[in-house]
C-alpha positions as CSV (number, residue, x, y, z in Angstrom):
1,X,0.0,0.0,0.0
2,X,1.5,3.1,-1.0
3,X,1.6,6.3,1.2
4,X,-0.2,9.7,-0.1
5,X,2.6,11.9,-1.4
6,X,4.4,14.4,0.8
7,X,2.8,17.8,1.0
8,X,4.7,20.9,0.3
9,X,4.7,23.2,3.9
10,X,2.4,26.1,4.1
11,X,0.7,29.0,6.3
12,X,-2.0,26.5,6.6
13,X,-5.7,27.8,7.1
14,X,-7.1,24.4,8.0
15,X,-8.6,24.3,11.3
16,X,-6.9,20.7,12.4
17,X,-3.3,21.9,11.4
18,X,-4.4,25.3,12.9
19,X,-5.3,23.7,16.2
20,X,-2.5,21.0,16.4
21,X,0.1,23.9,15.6
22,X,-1.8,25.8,18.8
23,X,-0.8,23.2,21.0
24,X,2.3,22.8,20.4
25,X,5.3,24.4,22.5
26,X,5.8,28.1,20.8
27,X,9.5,28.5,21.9
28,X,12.4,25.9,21.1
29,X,10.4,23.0,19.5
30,X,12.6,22.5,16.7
31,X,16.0,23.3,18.4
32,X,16.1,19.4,19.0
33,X,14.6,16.7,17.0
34,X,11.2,16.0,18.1
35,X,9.5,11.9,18.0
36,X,6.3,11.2,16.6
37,X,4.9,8.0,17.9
38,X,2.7,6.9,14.8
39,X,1.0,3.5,14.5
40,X,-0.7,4.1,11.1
41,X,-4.0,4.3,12.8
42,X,-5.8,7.9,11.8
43,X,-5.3,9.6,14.7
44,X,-1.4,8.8,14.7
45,X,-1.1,9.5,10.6
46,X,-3.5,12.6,11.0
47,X,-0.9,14.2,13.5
48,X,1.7,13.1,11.3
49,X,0.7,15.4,8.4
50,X,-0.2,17.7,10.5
51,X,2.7,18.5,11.8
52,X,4.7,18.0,9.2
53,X,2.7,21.1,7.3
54,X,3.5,23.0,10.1
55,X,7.4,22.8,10.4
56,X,9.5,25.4,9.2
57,X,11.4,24.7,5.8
58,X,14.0,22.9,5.6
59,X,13.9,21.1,9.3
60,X,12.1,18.0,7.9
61,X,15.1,15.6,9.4
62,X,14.1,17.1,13.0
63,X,11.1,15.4,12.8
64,X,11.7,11.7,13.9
65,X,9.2,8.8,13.3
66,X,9.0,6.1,16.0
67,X,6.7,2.9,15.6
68,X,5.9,0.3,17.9
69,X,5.3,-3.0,16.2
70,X,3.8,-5.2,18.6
71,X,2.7,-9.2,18.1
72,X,-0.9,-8.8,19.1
73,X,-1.6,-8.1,15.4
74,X,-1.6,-10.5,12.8
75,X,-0.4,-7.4,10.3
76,X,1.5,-5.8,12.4
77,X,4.3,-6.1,9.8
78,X,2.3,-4.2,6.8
79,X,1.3,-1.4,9.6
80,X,5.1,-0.8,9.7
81,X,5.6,-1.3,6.4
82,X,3.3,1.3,5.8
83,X,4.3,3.8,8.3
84,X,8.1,3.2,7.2
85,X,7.0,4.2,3.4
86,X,4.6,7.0,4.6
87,X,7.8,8.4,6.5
88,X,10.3,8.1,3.7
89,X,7.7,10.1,1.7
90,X,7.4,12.9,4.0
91,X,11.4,12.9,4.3
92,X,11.8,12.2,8.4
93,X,13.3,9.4,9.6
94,X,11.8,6.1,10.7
95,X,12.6,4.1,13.8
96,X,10.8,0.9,15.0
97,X,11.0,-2.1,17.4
98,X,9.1,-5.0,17.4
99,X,7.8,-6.0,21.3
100,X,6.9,-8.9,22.9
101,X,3.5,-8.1,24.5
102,X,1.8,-11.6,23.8
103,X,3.1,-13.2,27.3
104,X,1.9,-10.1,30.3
105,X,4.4,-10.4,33.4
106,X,2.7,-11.7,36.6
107,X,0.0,-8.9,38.0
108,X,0.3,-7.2,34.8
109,X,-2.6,-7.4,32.2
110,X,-1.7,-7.5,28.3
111,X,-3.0,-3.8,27.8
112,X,-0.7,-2.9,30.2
113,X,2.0,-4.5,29.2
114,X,1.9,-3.8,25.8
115,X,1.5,0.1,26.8
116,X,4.3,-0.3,29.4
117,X,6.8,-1.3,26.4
118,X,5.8,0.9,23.9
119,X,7.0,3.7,26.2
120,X,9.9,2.1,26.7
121,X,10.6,2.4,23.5
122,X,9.6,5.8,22.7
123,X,12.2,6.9,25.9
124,X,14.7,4.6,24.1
125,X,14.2,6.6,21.2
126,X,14.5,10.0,22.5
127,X,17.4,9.3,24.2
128,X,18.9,8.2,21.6
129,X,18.0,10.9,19.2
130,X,18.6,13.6,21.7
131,X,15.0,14.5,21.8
132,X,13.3,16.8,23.9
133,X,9.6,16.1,23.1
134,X,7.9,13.4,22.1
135,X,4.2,13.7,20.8
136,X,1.0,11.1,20.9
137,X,-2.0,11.1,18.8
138,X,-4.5,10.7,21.8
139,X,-7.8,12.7,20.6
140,X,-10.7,13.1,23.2
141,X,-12.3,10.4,22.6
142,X,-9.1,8.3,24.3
143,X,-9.2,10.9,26.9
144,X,-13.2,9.5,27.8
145,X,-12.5,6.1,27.3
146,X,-9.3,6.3,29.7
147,X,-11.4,8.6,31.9
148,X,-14.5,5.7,32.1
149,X,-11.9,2.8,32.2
150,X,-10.5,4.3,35.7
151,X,-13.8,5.5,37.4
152,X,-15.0,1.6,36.5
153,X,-12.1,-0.3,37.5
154,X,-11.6,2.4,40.5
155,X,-9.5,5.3,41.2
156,X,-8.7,8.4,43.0
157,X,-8.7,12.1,42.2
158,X,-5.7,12.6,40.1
159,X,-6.6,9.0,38.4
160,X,-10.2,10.9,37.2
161,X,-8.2,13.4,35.5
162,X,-7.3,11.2,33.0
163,X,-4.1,11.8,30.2
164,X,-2.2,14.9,30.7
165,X,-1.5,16.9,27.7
166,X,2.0,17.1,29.1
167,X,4.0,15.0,31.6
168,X,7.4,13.5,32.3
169,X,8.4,10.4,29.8
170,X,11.6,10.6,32.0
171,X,14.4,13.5,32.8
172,X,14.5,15.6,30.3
173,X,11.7,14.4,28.0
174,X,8.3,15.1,28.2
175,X,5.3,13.6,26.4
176,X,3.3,15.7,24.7
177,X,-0.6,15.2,23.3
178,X,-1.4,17.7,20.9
179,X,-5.2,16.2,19.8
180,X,-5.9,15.5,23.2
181,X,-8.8,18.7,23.1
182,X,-10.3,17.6,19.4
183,X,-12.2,14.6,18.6
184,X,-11.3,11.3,16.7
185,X,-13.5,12.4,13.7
186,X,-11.8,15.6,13.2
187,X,-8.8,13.7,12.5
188,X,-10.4,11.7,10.2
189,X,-12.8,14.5,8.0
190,X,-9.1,16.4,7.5
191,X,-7.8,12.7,6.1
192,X,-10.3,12.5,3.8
193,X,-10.2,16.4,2.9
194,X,-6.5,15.7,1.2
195,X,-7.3,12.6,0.1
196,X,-5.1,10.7,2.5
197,X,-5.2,7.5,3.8
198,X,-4.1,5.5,7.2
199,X,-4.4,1.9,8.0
200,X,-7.2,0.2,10.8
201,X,-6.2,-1.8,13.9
202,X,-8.1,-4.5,13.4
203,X,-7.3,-5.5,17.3
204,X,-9.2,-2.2,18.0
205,X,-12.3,-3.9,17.7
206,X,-11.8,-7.2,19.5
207,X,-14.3,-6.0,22.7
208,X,-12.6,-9.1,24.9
209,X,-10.1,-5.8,25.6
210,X,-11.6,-3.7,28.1
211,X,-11.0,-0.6,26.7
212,X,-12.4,-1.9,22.8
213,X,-15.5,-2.6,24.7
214,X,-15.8,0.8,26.6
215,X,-14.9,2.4,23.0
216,X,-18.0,0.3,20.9
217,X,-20.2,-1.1,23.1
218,X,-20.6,1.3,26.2
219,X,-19.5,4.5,25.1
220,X,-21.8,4.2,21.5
221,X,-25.1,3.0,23.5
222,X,-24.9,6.1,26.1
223,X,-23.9,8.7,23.0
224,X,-26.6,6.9,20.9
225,X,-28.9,6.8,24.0
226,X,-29.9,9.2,26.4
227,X,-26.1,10.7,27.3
228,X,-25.1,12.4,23.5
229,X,-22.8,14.5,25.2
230,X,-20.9,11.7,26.9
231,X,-17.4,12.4,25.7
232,X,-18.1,15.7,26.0
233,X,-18.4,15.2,29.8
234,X,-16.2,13.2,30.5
235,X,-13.5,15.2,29.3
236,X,-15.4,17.8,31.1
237,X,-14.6,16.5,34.4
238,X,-11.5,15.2,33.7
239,X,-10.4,18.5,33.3
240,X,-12.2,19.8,36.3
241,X,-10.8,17.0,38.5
242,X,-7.1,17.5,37.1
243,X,-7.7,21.3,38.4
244,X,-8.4,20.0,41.8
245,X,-5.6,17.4,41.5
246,X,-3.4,19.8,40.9
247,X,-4.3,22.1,43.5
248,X,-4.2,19.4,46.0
249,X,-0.7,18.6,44.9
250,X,0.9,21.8,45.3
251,X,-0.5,22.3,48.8
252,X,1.0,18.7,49.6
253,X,4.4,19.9,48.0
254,X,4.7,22.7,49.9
255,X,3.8,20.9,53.2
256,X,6.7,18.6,52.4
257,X,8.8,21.4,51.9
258,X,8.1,22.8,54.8
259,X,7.8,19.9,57.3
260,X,10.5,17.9,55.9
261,X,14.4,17.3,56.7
262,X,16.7,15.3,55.5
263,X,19.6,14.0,57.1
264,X,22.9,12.7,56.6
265,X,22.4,9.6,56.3
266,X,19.7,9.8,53.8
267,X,16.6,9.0,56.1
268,X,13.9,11.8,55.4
269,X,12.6,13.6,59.0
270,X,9.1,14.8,59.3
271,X,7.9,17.0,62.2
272,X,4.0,16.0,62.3
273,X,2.9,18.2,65.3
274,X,1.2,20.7,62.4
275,X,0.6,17.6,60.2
276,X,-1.5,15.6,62.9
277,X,-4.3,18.0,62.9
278,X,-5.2,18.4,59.0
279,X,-7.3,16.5,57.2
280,X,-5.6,12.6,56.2
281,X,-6.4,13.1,52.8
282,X,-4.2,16.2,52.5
283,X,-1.3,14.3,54.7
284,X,-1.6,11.5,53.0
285,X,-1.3,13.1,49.6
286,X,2.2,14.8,51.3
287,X,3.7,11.0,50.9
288,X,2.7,10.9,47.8
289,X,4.5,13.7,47.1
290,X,7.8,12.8,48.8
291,X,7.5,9.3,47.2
292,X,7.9,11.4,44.5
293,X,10.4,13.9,45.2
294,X,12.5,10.7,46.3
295,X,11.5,8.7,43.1
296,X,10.6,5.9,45.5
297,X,8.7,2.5,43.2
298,X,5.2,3.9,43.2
299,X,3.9,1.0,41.5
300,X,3.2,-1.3,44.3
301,X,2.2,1.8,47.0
302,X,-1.6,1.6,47.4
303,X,-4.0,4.0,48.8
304,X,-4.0,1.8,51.6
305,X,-0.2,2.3,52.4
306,X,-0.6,6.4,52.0
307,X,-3.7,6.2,54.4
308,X,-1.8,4.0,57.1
309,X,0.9,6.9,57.1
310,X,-1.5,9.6,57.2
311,X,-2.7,7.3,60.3
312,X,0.6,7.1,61.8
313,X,0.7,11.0,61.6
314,X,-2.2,11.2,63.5
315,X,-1.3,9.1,66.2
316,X,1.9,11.2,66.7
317,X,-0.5,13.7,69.0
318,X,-1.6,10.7,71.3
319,X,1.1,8.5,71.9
320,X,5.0,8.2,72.9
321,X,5.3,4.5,72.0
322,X,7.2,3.6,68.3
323,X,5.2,2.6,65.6
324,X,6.7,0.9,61.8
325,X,5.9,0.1,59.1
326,X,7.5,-1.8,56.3
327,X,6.3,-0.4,53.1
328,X,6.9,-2.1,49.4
329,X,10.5,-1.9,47.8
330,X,12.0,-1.6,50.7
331,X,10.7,1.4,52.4
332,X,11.0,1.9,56.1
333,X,8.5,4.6,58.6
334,X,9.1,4.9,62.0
335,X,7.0,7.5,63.6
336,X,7.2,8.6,67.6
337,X,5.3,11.3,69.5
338,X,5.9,15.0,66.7
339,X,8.4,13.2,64.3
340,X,8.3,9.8,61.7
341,X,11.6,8.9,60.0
342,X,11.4,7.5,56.5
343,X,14.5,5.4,55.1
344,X,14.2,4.6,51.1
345,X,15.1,1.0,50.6
């Protein structure tokens, strides 16, 4: 299957390359090369072209195209055959690794798995290119589904906020989702405007994945239903809960600040006389936020764990007596009466 041909760049007028240029960082994008993680799906391809029209003359080789080729699909080859080809056309370069995501690790489900790798490979590839940024093609749409997904399978506050249009891939690269305000179908009408073309998952319609069923069996009856505006609000309070997540955050950063030491030997002090009174939510969002100032494993720490050391805290007022707690990877809390002392493993 041959790619559309590369289009010339222009001041373009059209309202997807207008809005995808919007979102994208207006001082020193292009002073490093910048990865595009493209599947061949038409979200991926739409951002592609997209961006492409919008770079500056002449910087076409700063534009880097990464695709993940994974064994879940039975044409997984021709998607990278096409992606390779629709690159070479558009003069950027093409990287690609095939992953294993058919056999999930123990605990970890195949979506996961499969999502875990492919951003290993993307930081892989930044690295190696000396990128700065690299960008997804996650429209709204993904932004309901993954906002759904967690309030069904259960999460907290920051969870409900779903994808962030920008985080941290890792130190000093950052992820980027320049669709993440415009719908899948405004992808696909500019597609079809130039007479492009992109490739279909077929695995994106195999409902035995969780999300495949959220995106054509639950999500379609509620917008066909009585909810039409169901994406619409979803990403409505996802946004609205991200503005309380955040806001929670900073006051638990600053708390930590504040309330923290650290001492020779490494262990981190707390003085929890101010602590003890607040509410345990807010203290035991401040260990979140020194399990990530520390860049402690947060994978295995449960709400659970933060609430036991908001607990601890709280005890600090009533009692003299020593209380631990040995927390995953190797994570040590010893609290007596106005201090706890926390040793990373």
């Amino acid at each position: 299957m041959n790619p559309p041909t590369a289009l010339q760049h222009q001041a373009s007028s059209r309202p997807f390359e207008a809005a995808v240029a919007a979102s994208l960082p207006r001082q020193g994008l292009w002073t490093m090369p910048v990865i595009l993680a493209v599947s061949g799906g038409v979200d991926s391809v739409a951002m592609l072209h997209a961006v492409r029209r919008c770079l500056p003359d002449g910087l076409e080789r700063r534009l880097v195209v990464a695709h993940a080729e994974h064994d879940l699909r039975g044409d997984a080859s021709a998607d990278r055959e096409f992606v390779a080809e629709l690159a070479g056309h558009l003069g950027v370069p093409f990287h690609w690794r095939r992953i294993d995501v058919g056999h999930a690790a123990e605990g970890e489900g195949i979506e996961a798995r499969a999502r875990r790798l492919r951003y290993d490979f993307l930081r892989d590839t930044a690295l190696d290119q000396g990128a700065r940024y690299v960008l997804l093609a996650h429209t709204a749409d993904d932004q309901a589904e993954t906002i759904l997904h967690r309030v069904l399978r259960g999460t907290g506050l920051s969870g409900l906020g779903g994808m962030r249009r920008a985080r941290e891939l890792c130190p000093g690269v950052s992820l980027l989702r320049p669709l993440l305000e415009m719908r899948r179908h405004e992808g696909m009408a500019y597609l079809e405007g130039l007479g492009l073309i992109w490739r279909d998952d077929a695995t994106n319609a195999d409902t035995r994945f969780s999300r495949n069923h959220l995106r054509h069996r639950v999500l379609p009856t509620c917008v066909e239903g009585p909810y039409p505006a169901a994406v619409e609000s979803l990403v409505r309070l996802g946004r609205q809960a991200s503005v309380v997540a955040d806001a929670l955050r900073s006051a638990a950063d600053a708390l930590l600040e504040t309330h923290s030491t650290r001492r020779p030997d490494g262990t981190i002090e707390i003085q929890t006389t101010d602590l003890a009174g607040l509410d345990p939510h807010l203290v035991a969002e401040v260990f979140v936020a020194l399990w990530r100032r520390e860049r402690w494993p947060q994978r295995d720490m449960t709400a659970a764990h933060y609430e036991a050391l908001a607990s601890m805290v709280a005890a600090t007022r009533t009692t003299q007596n020593d209380s631990v707690v040995q927390l995953p990877s190797g994570v040590r809390a010893t609290a007596v009466q106005s201090m706890m002392a926390i040793r990373g493993g």
